[in-house]
N, C-alpha and C positions, 0 to 999 in steps of 0.2 A: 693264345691262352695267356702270354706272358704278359703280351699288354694291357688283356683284359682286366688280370691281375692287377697291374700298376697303376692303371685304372681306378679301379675300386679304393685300394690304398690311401689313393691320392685324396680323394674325395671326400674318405673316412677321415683323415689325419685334416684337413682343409674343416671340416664341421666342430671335427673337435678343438681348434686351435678359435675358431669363431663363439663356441660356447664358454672354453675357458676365458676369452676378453670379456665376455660379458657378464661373467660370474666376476671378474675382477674389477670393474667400473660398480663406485655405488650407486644402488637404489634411486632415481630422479635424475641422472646424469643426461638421458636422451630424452627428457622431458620437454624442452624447450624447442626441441624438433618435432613433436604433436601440434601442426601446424594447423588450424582452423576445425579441432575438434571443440567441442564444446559438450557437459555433461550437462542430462536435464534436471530440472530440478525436481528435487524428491519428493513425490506424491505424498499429501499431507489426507489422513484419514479424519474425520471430524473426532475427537474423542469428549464424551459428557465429563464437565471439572468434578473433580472429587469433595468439591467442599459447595454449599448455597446450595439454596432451592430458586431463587430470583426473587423473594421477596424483599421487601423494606428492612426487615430486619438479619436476613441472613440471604445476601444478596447472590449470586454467582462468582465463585472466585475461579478468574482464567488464569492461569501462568504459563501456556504454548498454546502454540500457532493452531493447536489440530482443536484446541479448547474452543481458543477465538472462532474457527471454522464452524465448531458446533451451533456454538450461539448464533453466528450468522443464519445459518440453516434455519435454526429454529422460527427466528424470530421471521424468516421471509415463506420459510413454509410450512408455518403451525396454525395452530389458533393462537385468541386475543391473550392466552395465557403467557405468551413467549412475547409478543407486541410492548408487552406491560412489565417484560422480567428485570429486574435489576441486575445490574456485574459488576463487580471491581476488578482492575488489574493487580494482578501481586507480584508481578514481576514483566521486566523488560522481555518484548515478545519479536523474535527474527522468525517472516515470511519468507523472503529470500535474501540473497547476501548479493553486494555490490550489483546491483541493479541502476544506479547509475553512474559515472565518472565524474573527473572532480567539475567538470562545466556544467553539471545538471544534465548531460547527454543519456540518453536509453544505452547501455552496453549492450552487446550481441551477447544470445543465449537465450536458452528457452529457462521460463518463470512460471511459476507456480501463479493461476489468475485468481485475482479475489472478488468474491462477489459481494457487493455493499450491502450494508444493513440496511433494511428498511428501502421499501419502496412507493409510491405512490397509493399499490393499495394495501401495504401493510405499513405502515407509519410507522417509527420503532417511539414510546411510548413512553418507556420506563426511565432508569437513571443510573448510569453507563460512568464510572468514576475511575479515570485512569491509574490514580493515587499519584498521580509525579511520573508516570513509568513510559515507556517507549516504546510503539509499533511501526518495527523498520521492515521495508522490501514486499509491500502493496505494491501488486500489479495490476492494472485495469488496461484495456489497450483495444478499443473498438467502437460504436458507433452506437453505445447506448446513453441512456438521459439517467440523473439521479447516481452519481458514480463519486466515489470517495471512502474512507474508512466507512461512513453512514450514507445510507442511498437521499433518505427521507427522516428526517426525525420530526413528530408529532407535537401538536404544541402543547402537551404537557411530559414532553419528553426533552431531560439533559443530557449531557455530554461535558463533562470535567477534565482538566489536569490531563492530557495525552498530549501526548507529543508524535506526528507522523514524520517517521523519517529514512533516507534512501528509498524513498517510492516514487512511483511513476504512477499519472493518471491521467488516461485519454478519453475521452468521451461526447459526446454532440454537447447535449443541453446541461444545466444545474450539474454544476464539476467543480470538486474544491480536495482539497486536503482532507479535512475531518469532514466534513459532512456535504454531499452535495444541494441538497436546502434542506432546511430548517422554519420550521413553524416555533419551535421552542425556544431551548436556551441553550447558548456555547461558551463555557467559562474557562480560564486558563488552559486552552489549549493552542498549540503552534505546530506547523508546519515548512520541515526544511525540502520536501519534496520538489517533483514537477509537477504543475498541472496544465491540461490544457483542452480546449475545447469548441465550440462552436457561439453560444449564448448563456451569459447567466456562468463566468467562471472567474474563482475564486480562489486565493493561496488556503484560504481556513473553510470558506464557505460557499457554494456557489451562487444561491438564492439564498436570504433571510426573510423572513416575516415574524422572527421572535428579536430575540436580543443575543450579542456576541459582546465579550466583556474579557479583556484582560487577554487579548489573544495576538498573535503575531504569526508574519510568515517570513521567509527567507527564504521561500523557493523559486524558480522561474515560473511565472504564469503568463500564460498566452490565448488566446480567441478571438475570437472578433469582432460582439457587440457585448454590452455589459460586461464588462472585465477588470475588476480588481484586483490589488495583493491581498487585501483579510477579506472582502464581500465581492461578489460579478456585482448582483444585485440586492438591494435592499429594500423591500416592499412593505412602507409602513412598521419596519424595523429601528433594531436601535443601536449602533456601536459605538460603545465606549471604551475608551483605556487601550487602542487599539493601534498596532505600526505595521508597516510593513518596509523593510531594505532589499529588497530585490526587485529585476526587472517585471515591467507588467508591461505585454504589450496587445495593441489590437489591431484589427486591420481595416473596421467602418469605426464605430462610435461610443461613447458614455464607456471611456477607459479613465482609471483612474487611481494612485498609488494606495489606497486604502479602500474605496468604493467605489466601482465604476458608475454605476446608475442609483439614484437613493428618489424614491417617493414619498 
């Protein structure tokens, strides 16, 4: 019984001397010993902007990630009303956060995925003006065609003034930064991201058939035929005013520091 006793004591007094160390170390101290947890990223609900109808004169005003999501939605799964809607950015927009390291490398951790605007059979139409502002932590990562901020843009559809950055884009075919082809027009926009792909991939574009003007990239781009830093390809397109300073590489042919393939 005595031992039992001493026992228990022991035990008790042992829990309580374990609880008061750890009420006495602050808050983050065993943080650095949470060895290969990772937290996911926070489900983003699409929410309609509070300001714009999408037309010309009172366009869609986004300022968060769950806004941007809406209009994406809209635009790939509505009618020709959403195809044709205009937006402005009003403010700098975070998908996710450090999504890549300082080499351009993919970090570990699960990412919030973004699905691009505009697709082959919804073309995005309208006129998309980023104002100067900045959509960082785009994730794409798969084996689909038409991947970037925009899937497909329409040729009487713009895209202005944005900037993609801390993003990662993987995909087969047409893969670029802002847009993966374009029928229209791409004006001062740039790309610090990764992209990378199979055919037709691009730091800004991945196919053109309109015009890109004023645009630049600095991100890694990689694939294997048709692959440049601002265009993959250029089909009876036109780029002007255009650089790129970062790596572009391919693994068969028509690689090239600003346009891999031009027609």
């Amino acid at each position: 019984m005595t031992k039992t006793l001493k026992k228990s004591c022991a035990s008790f007094l042992s829990l309580v001397m374990l609880l008061s160390m750890l009420l006495y170390f602050p808050s983050g101290t065993f943080e650095q010993f949470s060895i290969g947890l990772k937290a996911d990223a926070a489900s983003i609900t699409p929410s309609m902007p509070q300001a714009g109808d999408g037309s010309a004169d009172s366009p869609y005003e986004i300022s968060t990630a769950a806004e941007l999501y809406w209009f994406a939605d809209k635009v790939n799964n509505e009618n020709e009303t959403y195809t044709n809607a205009n937006a402005v950015l009003t403010a700098n927009i975070v998908v996710n956060t450090n999504v890549l390291n300082s080499n351009g490398e993919l970090n570990s951790g699960t990412f919030e995925i973004w699905t691009s605007i505009g697709s082959s059979r919804k073309q995005y139409s309208g006129a998309f003006d980023g104002q100067g502002h900045t959509i960082s932590g785009l994730y794409v990562n798969g084996e689909k065609s038409y991947v970037g901020l925009f899937g497909y843009v329409g040729k009487n559809g713009t895209v202005s003034s944005v900037g993609i950055i801390d993003s990662y884009f993987e995909g087969s075919s047409n893969v670029g930064g802002v847009c993966g082809r374009s029928n229209g027009t791409i004006t001062n926009c740039y790309n610090t991201g990764t992209v990378s792909g199979s055919a037709s991939v691009g730091g800004v574009c991945g196919t053109s058939e309109g015009t890109i003007t004023n645009c630049y990239n600095t991100g890694t781009v990689s694939g294997s035929a048709c692959v440049g830093g601002v265009c993959g390809r250029s089909d009876n397109g036109t780029i002007t005013n255009c650089y790129n300073i970062s790596r572009v590489s391919g693994t068969l042919r028509y690689v090239g520091g600003v346009c891999g393939s031009g027609y």
